[in-house]
C-alpha positions in Angstrom: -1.4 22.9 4.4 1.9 22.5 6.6 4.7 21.0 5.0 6.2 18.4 6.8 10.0 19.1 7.3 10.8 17.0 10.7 12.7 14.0 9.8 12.7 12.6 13.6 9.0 12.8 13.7 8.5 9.9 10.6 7.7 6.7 11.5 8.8 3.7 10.1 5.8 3.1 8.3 6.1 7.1 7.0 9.9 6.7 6.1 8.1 3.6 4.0 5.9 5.7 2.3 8.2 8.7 1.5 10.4 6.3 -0.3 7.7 4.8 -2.3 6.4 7.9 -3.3 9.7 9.4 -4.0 11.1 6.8 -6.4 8.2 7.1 -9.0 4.9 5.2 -10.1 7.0 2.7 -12.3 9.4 1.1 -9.1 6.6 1.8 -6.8 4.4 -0.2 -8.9 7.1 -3.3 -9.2 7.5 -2.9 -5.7 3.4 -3.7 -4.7 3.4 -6.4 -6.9 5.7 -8.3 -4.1 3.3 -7.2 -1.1 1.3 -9.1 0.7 -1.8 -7.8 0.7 -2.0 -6.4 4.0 1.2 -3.9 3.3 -0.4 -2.7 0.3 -3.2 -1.8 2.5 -1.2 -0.1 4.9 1.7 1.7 2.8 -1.2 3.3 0.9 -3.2 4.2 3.5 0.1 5.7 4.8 1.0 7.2 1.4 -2.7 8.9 1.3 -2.3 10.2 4.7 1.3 11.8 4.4 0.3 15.6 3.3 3.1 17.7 2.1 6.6 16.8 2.7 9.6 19.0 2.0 12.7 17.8 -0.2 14.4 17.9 2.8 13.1 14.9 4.1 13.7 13.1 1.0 17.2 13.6 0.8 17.8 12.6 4.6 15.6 9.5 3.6 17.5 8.8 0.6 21.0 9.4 2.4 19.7 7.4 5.0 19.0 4.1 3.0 22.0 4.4 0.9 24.0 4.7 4.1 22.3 1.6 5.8 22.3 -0.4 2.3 26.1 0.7 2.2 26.6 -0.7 5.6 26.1 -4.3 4.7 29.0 -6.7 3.7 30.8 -6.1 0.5 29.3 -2.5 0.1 30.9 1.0 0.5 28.9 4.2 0.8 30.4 7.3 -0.2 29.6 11.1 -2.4 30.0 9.2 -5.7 27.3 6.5 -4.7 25.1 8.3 -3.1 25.2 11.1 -6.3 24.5 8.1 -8.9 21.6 7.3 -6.5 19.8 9.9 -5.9 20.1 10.6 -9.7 18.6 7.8 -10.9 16.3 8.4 -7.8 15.1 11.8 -8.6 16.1 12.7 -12.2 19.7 14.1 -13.7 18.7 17.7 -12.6 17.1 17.4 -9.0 19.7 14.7 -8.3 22.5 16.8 -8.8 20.8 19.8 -7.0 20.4 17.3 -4.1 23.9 16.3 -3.6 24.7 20.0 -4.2 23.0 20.4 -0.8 25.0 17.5 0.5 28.1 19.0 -0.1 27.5 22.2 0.8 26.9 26.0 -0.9 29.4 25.1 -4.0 30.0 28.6 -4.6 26.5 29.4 -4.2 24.9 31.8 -1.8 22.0 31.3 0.1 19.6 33.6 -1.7 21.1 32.5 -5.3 19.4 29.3 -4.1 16.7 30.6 -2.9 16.2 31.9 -6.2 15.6 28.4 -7.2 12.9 27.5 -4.4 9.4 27.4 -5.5 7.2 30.6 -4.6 4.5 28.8 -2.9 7.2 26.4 -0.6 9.1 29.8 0.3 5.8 31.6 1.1 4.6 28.9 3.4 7.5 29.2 5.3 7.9 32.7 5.2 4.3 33.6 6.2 5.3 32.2 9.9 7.8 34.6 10.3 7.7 37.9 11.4 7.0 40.6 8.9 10.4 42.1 9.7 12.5 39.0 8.5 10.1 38.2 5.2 11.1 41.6 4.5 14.7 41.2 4.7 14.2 38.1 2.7 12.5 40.3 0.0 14.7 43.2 -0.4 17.9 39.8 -1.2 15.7 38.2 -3.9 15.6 39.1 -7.4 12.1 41.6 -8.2 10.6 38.7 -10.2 10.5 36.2 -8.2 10.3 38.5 -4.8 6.5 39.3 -6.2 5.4 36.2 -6.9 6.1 35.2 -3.3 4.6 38.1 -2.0 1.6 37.0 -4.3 1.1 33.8 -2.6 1.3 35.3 1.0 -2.0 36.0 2.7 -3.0 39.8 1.4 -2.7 41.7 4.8 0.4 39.7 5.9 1.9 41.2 2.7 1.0 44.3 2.8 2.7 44.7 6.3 5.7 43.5 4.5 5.7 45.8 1.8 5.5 48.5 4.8 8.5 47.0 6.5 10.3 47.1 2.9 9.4 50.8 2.6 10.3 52.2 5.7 13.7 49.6 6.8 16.6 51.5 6.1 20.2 49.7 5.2 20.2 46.1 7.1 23.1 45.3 9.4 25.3 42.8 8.3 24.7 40.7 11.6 20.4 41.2 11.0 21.1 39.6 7.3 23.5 37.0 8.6 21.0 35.9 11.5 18.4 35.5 8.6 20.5 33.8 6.0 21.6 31.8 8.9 18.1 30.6 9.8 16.8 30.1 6.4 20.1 27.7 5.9 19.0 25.6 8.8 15.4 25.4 8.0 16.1 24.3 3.9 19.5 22.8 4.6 20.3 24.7 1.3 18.7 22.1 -1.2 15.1 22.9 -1.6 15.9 24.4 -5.3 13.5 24.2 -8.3 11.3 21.8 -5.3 7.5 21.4 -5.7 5.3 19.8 -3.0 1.9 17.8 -4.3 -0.2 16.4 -2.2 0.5 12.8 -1.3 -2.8 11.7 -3.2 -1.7 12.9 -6.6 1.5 11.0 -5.9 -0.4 8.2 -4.9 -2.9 8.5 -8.2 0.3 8.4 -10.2 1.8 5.2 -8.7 -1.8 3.2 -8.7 -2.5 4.0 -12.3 1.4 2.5 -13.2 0.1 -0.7 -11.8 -1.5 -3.4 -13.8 -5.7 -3.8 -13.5 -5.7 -6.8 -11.4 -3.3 -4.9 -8.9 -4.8 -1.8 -9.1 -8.6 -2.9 -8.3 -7.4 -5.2 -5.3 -5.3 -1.8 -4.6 -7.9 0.4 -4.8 -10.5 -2.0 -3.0 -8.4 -2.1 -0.2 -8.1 1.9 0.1 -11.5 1.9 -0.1 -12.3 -0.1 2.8 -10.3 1.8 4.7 -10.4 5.3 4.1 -13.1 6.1 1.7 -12.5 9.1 1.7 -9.1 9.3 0.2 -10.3 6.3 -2.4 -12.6 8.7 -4.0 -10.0 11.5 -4.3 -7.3 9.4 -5.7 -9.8 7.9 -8.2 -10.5 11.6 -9.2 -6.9 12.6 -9.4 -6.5 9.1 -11.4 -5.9 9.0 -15.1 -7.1 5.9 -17.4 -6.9 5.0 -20.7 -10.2 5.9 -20.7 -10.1 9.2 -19.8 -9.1 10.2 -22.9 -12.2 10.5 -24.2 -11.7 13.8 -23.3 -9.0 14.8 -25.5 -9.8 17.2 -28.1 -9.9 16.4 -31.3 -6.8 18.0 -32.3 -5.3 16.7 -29.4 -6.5 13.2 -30.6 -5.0 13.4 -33.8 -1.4 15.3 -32.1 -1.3 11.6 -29.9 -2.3 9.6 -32.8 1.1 11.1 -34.8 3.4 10.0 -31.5 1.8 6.7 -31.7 3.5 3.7 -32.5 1.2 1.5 -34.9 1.3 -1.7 -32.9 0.6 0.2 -29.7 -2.5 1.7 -30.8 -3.5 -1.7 -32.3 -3.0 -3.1 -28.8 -4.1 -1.0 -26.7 -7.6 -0.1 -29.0 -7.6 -4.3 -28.6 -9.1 -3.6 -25.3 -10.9 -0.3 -25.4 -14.4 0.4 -25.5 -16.2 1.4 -28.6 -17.0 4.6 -27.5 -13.0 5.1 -26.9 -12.2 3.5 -30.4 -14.7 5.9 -32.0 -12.5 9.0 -30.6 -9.7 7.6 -32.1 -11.2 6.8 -35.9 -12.5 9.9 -35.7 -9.7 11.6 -36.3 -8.0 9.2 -38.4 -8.2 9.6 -42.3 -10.6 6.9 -43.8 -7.6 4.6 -45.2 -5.9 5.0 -41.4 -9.2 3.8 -40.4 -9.5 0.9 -42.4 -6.3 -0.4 -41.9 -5.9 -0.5 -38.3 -10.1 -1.7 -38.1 -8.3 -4.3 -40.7 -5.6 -5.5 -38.0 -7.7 -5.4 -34.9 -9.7 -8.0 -36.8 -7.0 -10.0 -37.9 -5.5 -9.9 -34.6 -6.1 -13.1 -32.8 -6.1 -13.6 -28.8 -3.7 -10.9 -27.0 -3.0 -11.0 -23.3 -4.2 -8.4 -20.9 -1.0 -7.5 -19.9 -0.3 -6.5 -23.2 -3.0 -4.5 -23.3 -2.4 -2.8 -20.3 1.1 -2.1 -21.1 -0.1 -0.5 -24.5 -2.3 1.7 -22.6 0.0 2.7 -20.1 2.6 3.6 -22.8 -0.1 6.0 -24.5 -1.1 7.6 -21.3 2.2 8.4 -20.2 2.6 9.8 -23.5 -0.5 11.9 -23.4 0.4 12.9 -20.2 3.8 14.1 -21.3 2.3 16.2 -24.7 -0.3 17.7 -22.0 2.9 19.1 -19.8 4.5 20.3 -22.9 0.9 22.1 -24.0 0.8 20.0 -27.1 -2.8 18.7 -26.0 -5.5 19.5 -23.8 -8.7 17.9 -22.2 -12.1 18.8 -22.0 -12.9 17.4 -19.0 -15.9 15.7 -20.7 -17.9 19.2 -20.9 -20.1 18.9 -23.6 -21.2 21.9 -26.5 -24.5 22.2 -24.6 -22.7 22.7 -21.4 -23.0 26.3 -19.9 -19.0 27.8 -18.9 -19.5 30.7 -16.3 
């Protein structure tokens, strides 16, 4: 899939979307709740329909609104605002690498960053050049990370390569300075340690931060409209539901992370099928004692509830990055793997 690196080509509605996307599912989520129907609609239908879209145009967005927010009375925008923004924006790490870009190489050459770039970005990018320049590229990258570009390149694209790389002799200054040249344009030197997902994952994220009223009307909307990318966000979704589909010793990992009240609130409004999972793995006196408070427990409000969920599927979500926990998918001990 083409990733979308034109900045002039984004519409207002697109420049919209980017920055909902980019500033996570948590402000993305308060920022719905103050839509009129009728922009939710269309933002995510935007958001579904964006594709890829390279850090690039996320830091001209995110330079861009500072610079217009900056512009009104009683503000000033300058390196020091703009760095605290797009670090509470994008994270510590990829907010400084962003204003690294901003401010130029920073001692830094070109292929030190593109050290940094992810494999499959670079090879996208690469693969529409002419075998002659990917070579260059190749032979100015480390071996490690050379290969697993040349891995993600289409087979008899890289082999041509490898050809090139066998039979170029010692590269003219001006040749490499041409291509370090180019590939500075294209990535405006800040695509480092970068990853592009596709828009409906990003959009998955930010609908399941949202509460359940928000979400259905959300997802009701999407669905009226594009069908289509509905049912792929759904898939893409994760509930508190899914996880059913936690293994055990996964089950019992969450359940030591767990904060007591949270459980209790959040098993307040699960299904019996979900609360099983859970006592499951519990030891008999756990058991008893939370079964214990979730009678005692009078009336709780759904937000609660939802917020108690959410808090234990972000959790899962973050011991399942870490490899602490895995799912199942739902496969069951009859089901055949191939």
């Amino acid at each position: 899939m083409r990733v979308r690196d034109d900045y002039r080509s984004l519409s207002g509605r697109e420049k919209a979307a980017v920055l909902m996307l980019s500033v996570g599912e948590e402000h993305a989520g308060k920022l719905f709740t103050n839509m009129e129907d009728e922009e939710i609609r269309d933002l995510s239908q935007t958001m579904a329909e964006l594709g890829n879209v390279s850090s690039v145009i996320v830091e001209q967005l995110c330079v861009e609104f500072t610079e217009k927010v900056a512009s009104t009375s009683d503000l000033v925008g300058n390196p020091e605002i703009t760095e605290r923004f797009l670090k509470k924006v994008l994270g510590e790490e990829r907010g400084a690498e962003k204003m690294d870009g901003v401010r130029g190489p920073s001692g830094r050459t070109m292929w030190e960053k593109l050290e940094s770039v992810n494999e499959q970005l670079l090879a996208n990018y690469l693969k529409n050049e002419y075998p002659q320049t990917v070579a260059v590229v190749m032979s100015k990258l480390k071996a490690e990370h050379a290969s697993r570009v040349l891995a993600c390149l289409p087979d008899s694209f890289s082999m041509e390569v490898i050809n090139r790389m066998l039979n170029m002799d010692a590269v003219q200054k001006d040749v490499v300075d041409d291509v370090e040249q180019t590939l500075r344009k294209e990535f405006i030197s800040n695509l480092a340690q970068t990853e592009t997902r596709d828009s409906h994952e990003a959009v998955a994220e930010i609908i399941n931060g949202l509460d359940r009223s928000t979400e259905s009307r959300v997802m009701n909307m999407l669905e009226e409209r594009d069908r289509v990318s509905a049912n792929k966000i759904r898939q893409l979704m994760f509930t508190f539901d899914d996880l059913a589909n936690v293994d055990p010793a996964g089950i019992q990992t969450l359940l030591r992370a767990i904060e007591k009240e949270k459980l209790i609130a959040a098993l307040k409004g699960a299904s019996e099928n979900l609360r099983g999972v859970f006592f499951e793995n519990m030891s008999e006196r756990a058991e008893k004692i939370i079964q214990e408070d979730l009678a005692a427990m009078g009336p709780i409000r759904l937000r609660e509830v939802d917020a108690a969920q959410a808090e234990i599927v972000a959790l899962a979500k973050d011991l399942a990055a870490k490899g602490e926990i895995t799912f199942s998918g739902g496969a069951t001990d009859d089901e055949l793997i191939y």
